[in-house]
N, C-alpha and C positions, 0 to 999 in steps of 0.2 A: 822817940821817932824823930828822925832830921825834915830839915827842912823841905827836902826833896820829896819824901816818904811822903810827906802830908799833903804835900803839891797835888802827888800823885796819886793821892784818894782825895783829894777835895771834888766834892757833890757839885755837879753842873747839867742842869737840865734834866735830874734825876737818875743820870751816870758819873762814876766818878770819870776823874781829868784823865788818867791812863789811858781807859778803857774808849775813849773819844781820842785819843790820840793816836790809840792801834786800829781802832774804824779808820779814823783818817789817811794812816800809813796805806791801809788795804785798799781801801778806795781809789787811791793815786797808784798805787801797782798793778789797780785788776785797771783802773782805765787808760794808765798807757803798755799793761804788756797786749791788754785785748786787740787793741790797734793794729802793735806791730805784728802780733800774728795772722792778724787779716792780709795785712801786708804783704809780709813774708809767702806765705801762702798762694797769693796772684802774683808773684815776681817767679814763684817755683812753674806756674803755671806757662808764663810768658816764655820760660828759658827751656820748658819740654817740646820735644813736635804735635802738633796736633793733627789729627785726622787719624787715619784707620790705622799710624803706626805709633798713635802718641798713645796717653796712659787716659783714659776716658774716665776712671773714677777721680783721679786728682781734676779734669778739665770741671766733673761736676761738683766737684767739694770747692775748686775756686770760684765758680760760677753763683753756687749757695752763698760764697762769703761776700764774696761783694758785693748781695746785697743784705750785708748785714746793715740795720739801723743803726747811728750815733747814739738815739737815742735809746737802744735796747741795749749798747753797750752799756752806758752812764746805768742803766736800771738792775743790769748785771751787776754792775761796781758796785751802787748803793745796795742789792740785799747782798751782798758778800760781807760789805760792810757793818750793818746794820743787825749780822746775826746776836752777836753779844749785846748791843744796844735793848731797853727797855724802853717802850713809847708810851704813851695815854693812850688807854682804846681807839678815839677818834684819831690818831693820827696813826696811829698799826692799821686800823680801818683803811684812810686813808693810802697811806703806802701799800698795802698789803694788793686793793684794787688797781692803784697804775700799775705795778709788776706784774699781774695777771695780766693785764690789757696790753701791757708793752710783750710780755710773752709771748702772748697768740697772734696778736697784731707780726710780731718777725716769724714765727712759726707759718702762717701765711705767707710773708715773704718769701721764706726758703723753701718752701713749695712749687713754690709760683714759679720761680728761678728754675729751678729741677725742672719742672714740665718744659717750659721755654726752652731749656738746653737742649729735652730730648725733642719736643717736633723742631728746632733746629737741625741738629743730627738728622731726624728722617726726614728731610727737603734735602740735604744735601745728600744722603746715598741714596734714595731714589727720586730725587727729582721735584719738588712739589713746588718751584718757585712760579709756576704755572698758573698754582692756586692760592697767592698770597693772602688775598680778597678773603677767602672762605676759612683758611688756615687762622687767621687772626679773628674770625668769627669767631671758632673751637673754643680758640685760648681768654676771648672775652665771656665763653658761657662757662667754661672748666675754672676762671676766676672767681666768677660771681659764686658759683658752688662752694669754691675753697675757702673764698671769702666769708661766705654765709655760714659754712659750718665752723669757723675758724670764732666767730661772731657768738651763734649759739654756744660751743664750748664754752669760751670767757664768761657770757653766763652763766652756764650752768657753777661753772667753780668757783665763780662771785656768789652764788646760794639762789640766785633769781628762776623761778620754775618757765620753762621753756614751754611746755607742752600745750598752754593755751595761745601763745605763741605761733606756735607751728600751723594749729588748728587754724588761726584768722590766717595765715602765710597762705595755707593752701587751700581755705576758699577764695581766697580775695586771686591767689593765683589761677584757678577756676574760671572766674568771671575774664579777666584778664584776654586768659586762654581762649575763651567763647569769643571777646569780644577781636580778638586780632588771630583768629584759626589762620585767615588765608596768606598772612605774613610769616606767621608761625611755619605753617607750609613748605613757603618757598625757604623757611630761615631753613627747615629739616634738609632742606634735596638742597641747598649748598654744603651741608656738612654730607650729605650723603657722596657729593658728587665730588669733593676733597677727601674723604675717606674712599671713594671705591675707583677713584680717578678714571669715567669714561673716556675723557676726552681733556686736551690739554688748550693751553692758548697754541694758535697758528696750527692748529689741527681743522681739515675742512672736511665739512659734515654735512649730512642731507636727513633733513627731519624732516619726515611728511613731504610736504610740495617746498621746501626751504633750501636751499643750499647757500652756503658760505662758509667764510674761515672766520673762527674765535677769535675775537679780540679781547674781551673780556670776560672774569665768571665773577658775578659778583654775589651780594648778600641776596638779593632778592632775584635779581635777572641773568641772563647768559645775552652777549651780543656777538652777534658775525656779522663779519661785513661780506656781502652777496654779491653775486659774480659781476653782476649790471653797477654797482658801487654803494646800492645806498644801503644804511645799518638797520638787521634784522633785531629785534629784540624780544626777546623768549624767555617766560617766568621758569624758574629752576623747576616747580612741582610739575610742571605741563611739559616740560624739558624731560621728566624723567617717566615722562608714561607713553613719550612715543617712542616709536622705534629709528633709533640712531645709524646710520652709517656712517661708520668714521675710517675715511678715504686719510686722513693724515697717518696712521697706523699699517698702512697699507707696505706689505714687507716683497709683494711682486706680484705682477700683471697677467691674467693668464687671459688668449689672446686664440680665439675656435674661428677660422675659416673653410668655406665650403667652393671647392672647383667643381662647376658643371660641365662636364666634357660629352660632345659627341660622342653618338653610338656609332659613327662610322668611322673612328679612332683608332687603326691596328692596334690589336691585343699586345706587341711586344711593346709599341708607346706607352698603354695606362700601366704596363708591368714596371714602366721606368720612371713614372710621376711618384710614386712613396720615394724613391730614392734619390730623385733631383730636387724634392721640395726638401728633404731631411739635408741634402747636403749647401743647401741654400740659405736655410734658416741657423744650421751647426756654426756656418761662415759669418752671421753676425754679429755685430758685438753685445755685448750684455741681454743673450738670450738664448735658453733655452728646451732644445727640441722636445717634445714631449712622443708627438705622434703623427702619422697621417698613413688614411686606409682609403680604399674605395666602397663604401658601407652601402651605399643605397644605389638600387636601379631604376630610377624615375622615369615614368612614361615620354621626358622627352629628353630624358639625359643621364648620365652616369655621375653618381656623385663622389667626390672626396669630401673628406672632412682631416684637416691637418689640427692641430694645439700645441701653440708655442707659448712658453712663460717667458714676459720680462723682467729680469733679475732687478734692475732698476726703478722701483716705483715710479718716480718723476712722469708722468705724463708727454711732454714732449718727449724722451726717451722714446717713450712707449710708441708714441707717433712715428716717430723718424724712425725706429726699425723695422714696425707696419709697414710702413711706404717704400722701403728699401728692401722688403722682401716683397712686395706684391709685385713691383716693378721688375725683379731679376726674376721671378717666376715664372711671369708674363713672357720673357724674352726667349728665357730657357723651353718652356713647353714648344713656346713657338719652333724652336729648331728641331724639338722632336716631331715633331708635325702632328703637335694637339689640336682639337678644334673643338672651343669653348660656344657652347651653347646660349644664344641671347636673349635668355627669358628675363624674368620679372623678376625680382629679388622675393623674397620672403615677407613680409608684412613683419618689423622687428621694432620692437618696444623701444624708443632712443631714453636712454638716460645721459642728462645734462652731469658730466663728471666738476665738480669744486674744483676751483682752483685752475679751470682748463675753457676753452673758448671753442671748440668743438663737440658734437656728439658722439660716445661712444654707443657703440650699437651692444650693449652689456655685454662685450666680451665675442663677440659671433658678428661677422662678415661675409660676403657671396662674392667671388670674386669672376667675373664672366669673362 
């Protein structure tokens, strides 16, 4: 046997020299080709399109890789390396434990990343930057889960029994529960209100006797600032057992007035009021005509009732075409020779509209 031969079986550290020599070769190939395919891999990613016309499994295998650990690579190297290596129980023991624990430990990582991409992805095709407060709530409780079972598993494959474990976990979680319900509460109706999205930021709502617009939604509270200026502040659970009106969602304005006209009005005039108010309200901008009858005959007057829609939610809109047809109305009838009736309006419920500094009369007006 030459000198090389015996090189290469001399005993060192209970392997011959070779065989520590081919660990070591593998070692340095698995820990810098791992690298560069990390690499490779986020440079492929950078040079695709992304969004609804890029490739969405490569954005999420890039996403996964970057956050691959350093240190799960190195742990990768060493058991590739170490398959042919022969150890002392205590140190197989040893190793055998961080490679499980560096395992699940990235195993969790690359979860974590995955979820992150995808409620990424859903903020941005429908919108949820709205609820960033609430959204990063999810992802720190969807963590602690991932985390926690990621945690048990590595025990359990380390030989350590879980199950009395779990038992203290979910008494102790129990008392926990008991002892913080009404936080607990509000944490449910921020994820509730992030998952079912009633209302957005800069959406103006009317809860109970409350009006304002959303400024914030956070873990615990909702706050609007109120039409008068100062911040309303309202717990998410109590947020989500009244009944909401939300005016920022508002897609168009529907808009019931009523003309009292004398009964001493020649008959061919009221036969020309449907047709001057239709052609009155056709004429203006961003509305309309629905309707207008002569429905009621009141003891001291003839009534119409016209309903026009404003295409335009905006409020001032909605004013400024009000006022630009009650005005042309008034002038029009006049030349037919209507004669409105000066009674007393109706006793009408005013709702303070969000976001607006006058009263709308819900929708319903008298015009005398």
């Amino acid at each position: 046997m030459s000198g090389g031969e015996r090189l290469w079986h001399l005993e060192f550290l209970g392997n011959e020299l070779g065989t520590w020599l081919i660990s070591l070769a593998i070692f340095l190939v698995t820990f810098t080709v791992l690298p560069l395919v990390k690499r490779a891999i986020s440079a492929q990613r950078r040079r695709e399109p992304s969004g609804p016309q890029g490739y969405i499994a490569l954005d999420v295998l890039a996403a996964v890789v970057a956050h691959t650990n350093r240190l799960f690579l190195w742990g990768a190297a060493v058991w590739l390396a170490s398959r042919d290596l022969s150890f002392p129980d205590r140190i197989e023991h040893a190793l055998n434990t961080v490679l499980v624990l560096l395992l699940w430990m990235q195993l969790a990582l690359w979860a974590m990343a995955a979820i992150r991409y995808g409620v990424g992805l859903r903020r941005r095709r429908i919108g949820l930057e709205a609820s960033v407060a609430s959204m990063d709530v999810i992802l720190v409780a969807i963590g602690i889960v991932v985390w926690g079972l990621a945690g048990l598993l590595a025990l359990e494959n380390l030989g350590i029994h879980v199950g009395p474990l779990l038992a203290g976990l979910g008494i102790g979680g129990i008392a926990i529960a008991l002892a913080v319900q009404t936080v607990l509460a509000d944490l449910l109706a921020s994820l509730a209100i992030a998952l079912d999205k009633p209302f957005g930021i800069g959406d103006a709502l009317t809860i109970d006797d409350c009006q304002g617009t959303v400024e914030h939604i956070g873990v615990k509270s909702t706050r609007l600032r109120s039409l008068t200026g100062e911040q309303i502040i309202l717990g998410n659970s109590d947020l989500l057992k009244a009944r909401v009106r939300n005016f920022g969602r508002l897609m168009e304005r529907r808009s019931l007035f009523l003309l009292d006209v004398h009964y001493d009005t020649p008959v061919a005039a009221l036969a020309a009021v449907p047709g001057a108010v239709r052609e009155i309200i056709e004429a203006t901008p961003d509305v309309r005509f629905d309707r207008c009858h002569l429905l009621r005959c009141l003891p001291t007057a003839l009534q119409y009732e016209a309903v026009f829609f404003v295409t335009n939610p905006d409020y001032k809109t909605y004013a400024n075409a009000q006022q630009s047809i009650n005005l042309r109305i008034l002038e029009r009838l006049r030349t037919l020779g209507v004669t409105f009736v000066a009674s007393a309006p109706t006793p009408i419920r005013l709702h303070r509209l969000p976001g607006s500094t006058v009263a709308e009369e819900s929708g319903q007006q008298r015009l005398l």
